[in-house]
C-alpha positions as CSV (number, residue, x, y, z in Angstrom):
1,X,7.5,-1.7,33.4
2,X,10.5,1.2,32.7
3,X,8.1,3.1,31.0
4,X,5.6,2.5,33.4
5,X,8.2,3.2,36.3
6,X,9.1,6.8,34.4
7,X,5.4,8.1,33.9
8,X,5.0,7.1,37.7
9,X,8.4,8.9,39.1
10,X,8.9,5.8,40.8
11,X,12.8,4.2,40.6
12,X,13.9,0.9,41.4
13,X,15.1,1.7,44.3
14,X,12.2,3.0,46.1
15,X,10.8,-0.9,46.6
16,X,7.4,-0.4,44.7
17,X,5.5,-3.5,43.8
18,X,5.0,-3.9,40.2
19,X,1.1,-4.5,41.2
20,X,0.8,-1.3,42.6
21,X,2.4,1.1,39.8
22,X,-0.2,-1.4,38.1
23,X,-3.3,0.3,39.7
24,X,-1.5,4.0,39.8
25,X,-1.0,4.0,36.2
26,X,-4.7,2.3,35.9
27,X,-3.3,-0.4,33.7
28,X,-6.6,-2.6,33.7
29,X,-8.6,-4.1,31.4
30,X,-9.1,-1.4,29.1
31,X,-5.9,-1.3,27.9
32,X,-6.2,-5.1,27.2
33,X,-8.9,-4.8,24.8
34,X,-7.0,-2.0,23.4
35,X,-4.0,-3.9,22.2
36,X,-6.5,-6.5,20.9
37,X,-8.1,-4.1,18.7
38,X,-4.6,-2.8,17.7
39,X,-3.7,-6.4,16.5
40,X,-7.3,-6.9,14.9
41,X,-6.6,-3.7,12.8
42,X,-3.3,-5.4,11.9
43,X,-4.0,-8.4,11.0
44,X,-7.8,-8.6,10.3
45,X,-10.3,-11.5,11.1
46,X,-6.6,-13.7,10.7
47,X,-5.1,-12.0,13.7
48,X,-5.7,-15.0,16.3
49,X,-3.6,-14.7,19.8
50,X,0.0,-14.7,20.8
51,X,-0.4,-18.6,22.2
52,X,-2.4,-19.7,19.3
53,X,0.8,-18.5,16.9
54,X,3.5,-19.5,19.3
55,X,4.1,-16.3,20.4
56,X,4.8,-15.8,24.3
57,X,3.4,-12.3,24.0
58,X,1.0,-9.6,21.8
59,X,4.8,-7.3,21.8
60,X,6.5,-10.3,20.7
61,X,3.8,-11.1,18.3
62,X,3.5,-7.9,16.8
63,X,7.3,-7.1,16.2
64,X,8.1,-10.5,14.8
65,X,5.1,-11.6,12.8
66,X,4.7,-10.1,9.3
67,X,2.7,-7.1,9.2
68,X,2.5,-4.2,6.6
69,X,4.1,-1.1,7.9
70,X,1.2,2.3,7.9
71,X,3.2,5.3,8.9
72,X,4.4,5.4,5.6
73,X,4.8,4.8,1.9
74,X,6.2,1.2,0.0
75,X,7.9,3.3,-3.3
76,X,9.5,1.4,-6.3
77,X,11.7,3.4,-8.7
78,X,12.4,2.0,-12.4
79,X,14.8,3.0,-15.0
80,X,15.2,2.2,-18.4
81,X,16.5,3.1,-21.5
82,X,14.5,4.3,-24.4
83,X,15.9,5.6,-28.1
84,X,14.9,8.7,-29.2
85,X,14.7,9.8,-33.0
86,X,17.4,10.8,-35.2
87,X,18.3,14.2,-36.2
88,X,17.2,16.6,-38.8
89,X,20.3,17.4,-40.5
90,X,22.7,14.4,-39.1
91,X,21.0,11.7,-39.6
92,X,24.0,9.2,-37.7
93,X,23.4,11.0,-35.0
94,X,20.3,9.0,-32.5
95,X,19.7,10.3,-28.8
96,X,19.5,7.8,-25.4
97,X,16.9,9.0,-23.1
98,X,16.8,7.8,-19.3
99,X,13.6,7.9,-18.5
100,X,12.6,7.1,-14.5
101,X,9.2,6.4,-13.0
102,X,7.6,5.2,-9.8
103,X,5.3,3.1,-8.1
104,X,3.5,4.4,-4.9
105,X,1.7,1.8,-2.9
106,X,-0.3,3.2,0.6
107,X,-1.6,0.7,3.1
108,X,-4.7,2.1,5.3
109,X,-5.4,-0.6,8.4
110,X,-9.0,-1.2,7.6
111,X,-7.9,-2.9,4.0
112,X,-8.1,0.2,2.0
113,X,-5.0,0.7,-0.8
114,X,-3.6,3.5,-2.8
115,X,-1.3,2.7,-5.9
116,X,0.2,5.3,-8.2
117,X,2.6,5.0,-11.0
118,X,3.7,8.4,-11.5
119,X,7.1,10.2,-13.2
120,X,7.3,12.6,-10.2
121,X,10.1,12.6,-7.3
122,X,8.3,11.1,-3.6
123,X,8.7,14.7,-2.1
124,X,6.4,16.1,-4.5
125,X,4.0,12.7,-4.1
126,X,4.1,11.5,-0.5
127,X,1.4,14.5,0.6
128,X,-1.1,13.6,-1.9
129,X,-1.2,10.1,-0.5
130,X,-1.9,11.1,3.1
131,X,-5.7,10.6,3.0
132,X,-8.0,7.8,1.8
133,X,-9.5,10.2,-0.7
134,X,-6.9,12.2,-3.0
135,X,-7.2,15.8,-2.6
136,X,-7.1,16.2,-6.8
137,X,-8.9,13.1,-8.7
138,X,-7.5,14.4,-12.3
139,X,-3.7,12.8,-10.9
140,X,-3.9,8.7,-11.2
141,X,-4.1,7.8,-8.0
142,X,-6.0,4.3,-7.7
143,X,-7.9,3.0,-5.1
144,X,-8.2,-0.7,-4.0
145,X,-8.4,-3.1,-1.3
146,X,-5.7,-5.8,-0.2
147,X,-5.7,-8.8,2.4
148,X,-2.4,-9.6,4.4
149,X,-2.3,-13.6,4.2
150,X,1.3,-14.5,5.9
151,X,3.9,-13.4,4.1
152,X,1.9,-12.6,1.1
153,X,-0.2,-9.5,0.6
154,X,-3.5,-9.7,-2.2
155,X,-3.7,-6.3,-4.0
156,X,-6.9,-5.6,-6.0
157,X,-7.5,-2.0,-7.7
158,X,-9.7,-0.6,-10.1
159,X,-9.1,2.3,-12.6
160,X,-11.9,3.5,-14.9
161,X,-12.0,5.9,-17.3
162,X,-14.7,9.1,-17.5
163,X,-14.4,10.1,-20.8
164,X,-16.8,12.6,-21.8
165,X,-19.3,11.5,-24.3
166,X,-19.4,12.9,-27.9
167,X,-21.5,16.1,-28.6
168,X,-24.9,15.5,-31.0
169,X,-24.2,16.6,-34.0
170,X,-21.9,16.0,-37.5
171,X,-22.7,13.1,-39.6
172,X,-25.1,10.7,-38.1
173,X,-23.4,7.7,-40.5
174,X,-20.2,8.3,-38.0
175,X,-22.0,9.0,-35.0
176,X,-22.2,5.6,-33.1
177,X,-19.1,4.2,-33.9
178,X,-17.6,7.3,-32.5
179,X,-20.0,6.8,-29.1
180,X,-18.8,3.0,-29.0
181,X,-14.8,4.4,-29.3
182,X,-15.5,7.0,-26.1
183,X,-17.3,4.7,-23.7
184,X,-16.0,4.4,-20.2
185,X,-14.2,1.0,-19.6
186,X,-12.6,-0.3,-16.6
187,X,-9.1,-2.0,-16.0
188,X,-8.6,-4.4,-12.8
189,X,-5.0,-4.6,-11.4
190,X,-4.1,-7.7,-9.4
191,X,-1.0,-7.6,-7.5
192,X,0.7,-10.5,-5.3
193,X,3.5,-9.3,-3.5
194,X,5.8,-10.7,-0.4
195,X,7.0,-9.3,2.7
196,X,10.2,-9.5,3.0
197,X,12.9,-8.3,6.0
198,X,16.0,-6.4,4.8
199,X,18.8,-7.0,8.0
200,X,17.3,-5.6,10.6
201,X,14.6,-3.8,9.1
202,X,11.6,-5.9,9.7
203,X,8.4,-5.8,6.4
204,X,11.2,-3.5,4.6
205,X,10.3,-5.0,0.9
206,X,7.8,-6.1,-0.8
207,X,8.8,-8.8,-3.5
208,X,6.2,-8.9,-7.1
209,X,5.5,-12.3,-7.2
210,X,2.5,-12.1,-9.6
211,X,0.9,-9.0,-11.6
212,X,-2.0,-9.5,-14.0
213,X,-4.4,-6.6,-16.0
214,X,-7.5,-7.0,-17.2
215,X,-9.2,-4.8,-19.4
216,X,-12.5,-6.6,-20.2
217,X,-14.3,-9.5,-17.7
218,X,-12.6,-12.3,-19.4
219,X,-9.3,-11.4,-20.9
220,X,-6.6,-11.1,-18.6
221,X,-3.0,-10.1,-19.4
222,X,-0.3,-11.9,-17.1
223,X,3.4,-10.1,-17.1
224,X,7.0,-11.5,-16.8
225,X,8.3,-10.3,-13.4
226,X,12.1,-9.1,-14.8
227,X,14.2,-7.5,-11.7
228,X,14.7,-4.6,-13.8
229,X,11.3,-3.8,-15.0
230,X,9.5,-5.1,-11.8
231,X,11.9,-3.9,-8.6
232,X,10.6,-4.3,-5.0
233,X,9.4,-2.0,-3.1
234,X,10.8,-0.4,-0.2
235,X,9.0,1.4,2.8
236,X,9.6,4.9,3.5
237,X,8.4,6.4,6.5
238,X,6.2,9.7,6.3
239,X,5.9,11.5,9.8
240,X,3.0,13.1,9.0
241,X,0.9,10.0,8.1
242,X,-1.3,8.2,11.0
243,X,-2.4,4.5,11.2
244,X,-5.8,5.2,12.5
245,X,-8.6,3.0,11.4
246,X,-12.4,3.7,10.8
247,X,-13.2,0.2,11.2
248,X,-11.6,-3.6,11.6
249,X,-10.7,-5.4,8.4
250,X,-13.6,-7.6,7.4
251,X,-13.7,-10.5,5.3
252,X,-16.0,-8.4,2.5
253,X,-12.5,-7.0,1.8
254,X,-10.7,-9.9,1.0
255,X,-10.3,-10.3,-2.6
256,X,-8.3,-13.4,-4.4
């Protein structure tokens, strides 16, 4: 109602029914269905109501209840060590390399999700994320869907390759084994992660609970989550970025 009262030029003082800087702001149904759509964008076909949840309102509902944050970026950094190769001429003599690298994860409301592992600082990366299409396809941005499911979030993206195929031509012996070596395959990344608060930042992190890769239909490769080779991510906000959504999140993009 302060905000309300402001837009309105109307003070406490001046003995104004709540009711009627109701109707002069034209607060009505509208904006009702509004908020719902807000929280269906959110949260998806899960979204339910405030009551339903234990909520006493949709504000109270929104700030407390998990949700992933889509004015911005979730960005992991990792460092390691790596060795490098010893000298020409001293051969006692072996370099240390620190090498640093991060993961870029984008959250669109209608489902839509944009990962990126990339060696580059978030200054030079953060624009390139902006839209649900990347500006420059050669760069290893990946696209997927995910589905918010309490705490958790479900992360499922695709990457394939478009090799060129092998000109006609040479030594026919060699010819299909070198087609077989250049055909396109496809890797599938599935990613569990966890919402987690840092103090009083609310959906700050998200936690790797599970990570698996498969390069074929059947063969999947499940890693060790290690702190240091696996470290959360943590949101950034981008002003520049809006959380506008072509469409609700539907249960065609749920993927477990």
């Amino acid at each position: 109602m302060r905000s309300l009262r402001k837009i309105s030029g109307i003070n406490v003082s001046d003995g104004v029914k709540n009711t009627m800087i109701h109707e002069r702001c034209i607060l009505k149904e509208d904006v009702l269905t509004r908020i719902e759509k807000g929280m269906l964008r959110t949260w998806g076909i899960e979204c339910s109501t405030p009551r339903a949840l234990g909520f006493d309102s949709w504000r109270q509902m929104y700030v407390e209840r998990p949700r992933l944050q889509l004015h911005g970026c979730y960005i992991s950094k990792t460092t390691y060590l790596r060795h490098g190769e010893n000298a020409y001429q001293d051969t006692f003599y072996r370099p240390w390399y620190l090498i640093d690298y991060f993961r870029y994860l984008r959250f669109f409301p209608e489902g839509l999700v944009l990962m990126w592992t990339t060696a580059d600082e978030p200054i030079m990366c953060v624009p390139y994320l902006k839209h649900r299409t990347p500006s420059k396809p050669g760069l290893g941005i990946m696209s997927g869907h995910y589905r918010l499911m309490g705490k958790k979030v479900l992360i499922v993206v695709k990457k394939s390759s478009g090799e060129k195929k092998t000109a006609a031509g040479g030594n026919s012996r060699f010819r299909a084994r070198r087609k077989d070596a250049h055909e396109p395959y496809e890797q599938t990344f599935h990613l569990e992660l966890e919402l987690r608060n840092v103090r009083r930042r609310r959906n700050h992190q998200l936690i790797w609970t599970g990570y698996a890769v498969s390069t074929r239909r059947d063969q999947w490769t499940t890693f060790e989550l290690s702190a240091n080779k696996f470290p959360p991510f943590s949101f950034s906000l981008v002003r520049n970025y809006s959380a506008e959504a072509n469409a609700p999140l539907p249960y065609t993009h749920a993927y477990i």
